[in-house]
C-alpha positions in Angstrom: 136.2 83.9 75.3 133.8 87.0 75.9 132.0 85.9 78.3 135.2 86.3 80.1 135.9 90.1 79.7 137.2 92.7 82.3 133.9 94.1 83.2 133.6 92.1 86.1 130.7 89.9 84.8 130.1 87.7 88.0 129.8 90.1 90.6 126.3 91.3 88.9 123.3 92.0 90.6 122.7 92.8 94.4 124.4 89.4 95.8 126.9 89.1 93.3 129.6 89.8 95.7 128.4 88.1 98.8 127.7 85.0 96.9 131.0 84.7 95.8 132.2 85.0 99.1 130.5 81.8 99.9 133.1 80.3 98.2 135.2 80.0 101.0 133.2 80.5 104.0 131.2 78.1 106.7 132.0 74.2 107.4 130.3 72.8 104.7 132.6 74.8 102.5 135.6 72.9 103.9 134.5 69.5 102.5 136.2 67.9 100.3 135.9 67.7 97.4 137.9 65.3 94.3 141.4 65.6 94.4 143.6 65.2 90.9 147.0 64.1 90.0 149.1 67.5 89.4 149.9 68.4 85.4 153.8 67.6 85.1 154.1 71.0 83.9 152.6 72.9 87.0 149.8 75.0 87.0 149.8 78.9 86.9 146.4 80.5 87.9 144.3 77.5 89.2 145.4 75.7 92.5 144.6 72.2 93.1 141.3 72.1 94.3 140.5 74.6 91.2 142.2 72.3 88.8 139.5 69.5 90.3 136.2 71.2 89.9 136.9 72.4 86.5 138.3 68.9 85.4 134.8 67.7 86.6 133.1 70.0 85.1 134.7 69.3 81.4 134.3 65.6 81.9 130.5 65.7 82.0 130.6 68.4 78.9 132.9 66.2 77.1 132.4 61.6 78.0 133.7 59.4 75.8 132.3 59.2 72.3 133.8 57.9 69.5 135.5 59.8 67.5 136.1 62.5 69.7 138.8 62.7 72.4 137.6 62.9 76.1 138.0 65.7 78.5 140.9 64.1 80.5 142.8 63.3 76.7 142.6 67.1 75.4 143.6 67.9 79.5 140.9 70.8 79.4 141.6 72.2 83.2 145.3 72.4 82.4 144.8 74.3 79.1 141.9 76.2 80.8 144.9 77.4 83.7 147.0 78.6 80.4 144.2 80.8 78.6 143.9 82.5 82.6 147.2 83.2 83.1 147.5 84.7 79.4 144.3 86.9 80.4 143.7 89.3 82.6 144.6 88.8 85.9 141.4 90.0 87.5 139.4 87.7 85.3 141.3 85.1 86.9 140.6 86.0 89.9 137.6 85.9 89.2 137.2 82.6 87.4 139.2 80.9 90.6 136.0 83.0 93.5 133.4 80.7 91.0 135.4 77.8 90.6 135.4 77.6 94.2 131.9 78.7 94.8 130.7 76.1 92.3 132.6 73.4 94.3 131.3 74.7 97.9 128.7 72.4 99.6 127.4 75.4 101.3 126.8 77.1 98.5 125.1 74.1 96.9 122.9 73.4 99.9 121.7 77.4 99.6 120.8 76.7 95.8 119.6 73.7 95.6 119.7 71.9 99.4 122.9 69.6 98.0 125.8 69.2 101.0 128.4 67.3 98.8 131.0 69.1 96.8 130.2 69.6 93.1 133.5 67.3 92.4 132.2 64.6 94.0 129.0 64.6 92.7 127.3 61.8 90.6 127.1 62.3 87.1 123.8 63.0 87.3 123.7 65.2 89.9 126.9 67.4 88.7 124.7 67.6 85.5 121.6 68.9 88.0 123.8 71.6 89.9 125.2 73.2 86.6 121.6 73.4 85.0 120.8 75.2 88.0 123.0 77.5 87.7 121.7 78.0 84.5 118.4 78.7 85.3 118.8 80.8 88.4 117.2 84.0 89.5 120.7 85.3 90.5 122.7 86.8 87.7 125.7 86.3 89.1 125.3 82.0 89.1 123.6 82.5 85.2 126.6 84.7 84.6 129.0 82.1 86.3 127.2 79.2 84.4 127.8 81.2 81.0 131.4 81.9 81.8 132.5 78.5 83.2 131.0 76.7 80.1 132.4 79.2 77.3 136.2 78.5 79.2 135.5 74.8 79.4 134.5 74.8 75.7 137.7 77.2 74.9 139.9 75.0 76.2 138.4 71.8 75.1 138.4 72.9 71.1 142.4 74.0 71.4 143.2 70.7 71.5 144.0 69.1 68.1 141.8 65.9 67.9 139.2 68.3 68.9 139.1 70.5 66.3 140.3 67.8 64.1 136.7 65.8 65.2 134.7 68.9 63.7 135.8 68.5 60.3 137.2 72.0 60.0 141.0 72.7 59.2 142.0 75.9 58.8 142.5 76.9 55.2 146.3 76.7 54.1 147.9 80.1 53.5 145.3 81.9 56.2 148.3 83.1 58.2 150.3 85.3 57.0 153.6 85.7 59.0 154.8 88.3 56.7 151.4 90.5 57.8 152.1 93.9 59.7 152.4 93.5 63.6 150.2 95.8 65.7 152.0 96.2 69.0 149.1 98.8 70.1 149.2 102.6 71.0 148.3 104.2 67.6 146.1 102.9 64.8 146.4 99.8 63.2 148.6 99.0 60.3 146.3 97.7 57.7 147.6 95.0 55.1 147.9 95.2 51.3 144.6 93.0 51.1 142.5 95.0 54.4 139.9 97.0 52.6 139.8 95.3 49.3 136.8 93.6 48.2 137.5 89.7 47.7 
């Protein structure tokens, strides 16, 4: 996930910051939006409404197909909330200001005229508002659009019938637990086989 770095990638450009404090501004930003059953196991970045868009958001990257497990089997928005709350905490922050941006009517009616909440969207149209974030003049919705999709695909390839679809298994004897541990502070222990030539 690179797109998701420290450098504080979606508060680019001039509006950056005052876009993403549409996020929870104005009456059309109080809408509601689609409202999920909780994961059993709790959630530890993204609240509720969070948990929502994102899940929406993964279900139009990833329908049904055969062969291929949806977005609601691999539970992307739940493994999503893990890689954030294994991250840094100000990328999460982050990540939750667009999440909730994305999901704002308001904010939708100021790109593209839309006063419904991304969530509750048809499929069409939820397809419409990410592709114009994609194509925006504002770096910081481009931006959000490139991180949003690289965390959705993250999460969505961790699951196992999700790699397992793509016909790539990881080669047996690639890990090696016996391999030196860097714990940081200092260079990096190199192993017997670092520096060879194959």
């Amino acid at each position: 996930m690179a797109s998701l770095s420290r450098r504080g990638l979606l508060k680019r450009g001039l509006l950056g910051g005052a876009v993403l404090a549409l996020g929870g501004s104005g009456l059309l930003a109080t809408r509601e939006g689609l409202s999920l059953p909780l994961p059993p196991e709790g959630l530890k970045v993204l609240g509720p409404r969070e948990y929502a868009t994102l899940q929406a958001l993964a279900r139009r990257a990833f329908p049904p197909r055969q062969g291929w497990p949806d977005a609601d089997t691999a539970r992307v928005a739940f493994t999503a909330d893990g890689l954030l709350a294994r991250g840094d905490p100000a990328v999460a922050k982050e990540v939750k200001q667009l999440l909730g941006l994305f999901e704002n009517a308001l904010a939708g009616f100021l790109v593209s005229g839309r006063v419904t909440p991304f969530s509750r969207l048809s499929p069409e149209a939820q397809d419409a508002a990410f592709d114009e974030w994609r194509d925006s003049p504002l770096v910081v919705l481009r931006t959000g659009h490139h991180a949003l999709r690289a965390l959705v695909y993250s999460a969505y390839y961790m699951h196992p019938a999700a790699s397992a679809a793509t016909g790539y298994f990881v080669p047996e004897g690639f890990h090696d637990p016996n391999a030196p541990v860097w714990k940081g502070d200092g260079p990096r222990p190199l192993s017997s086989k670092e520096g060879s030539t194959p």
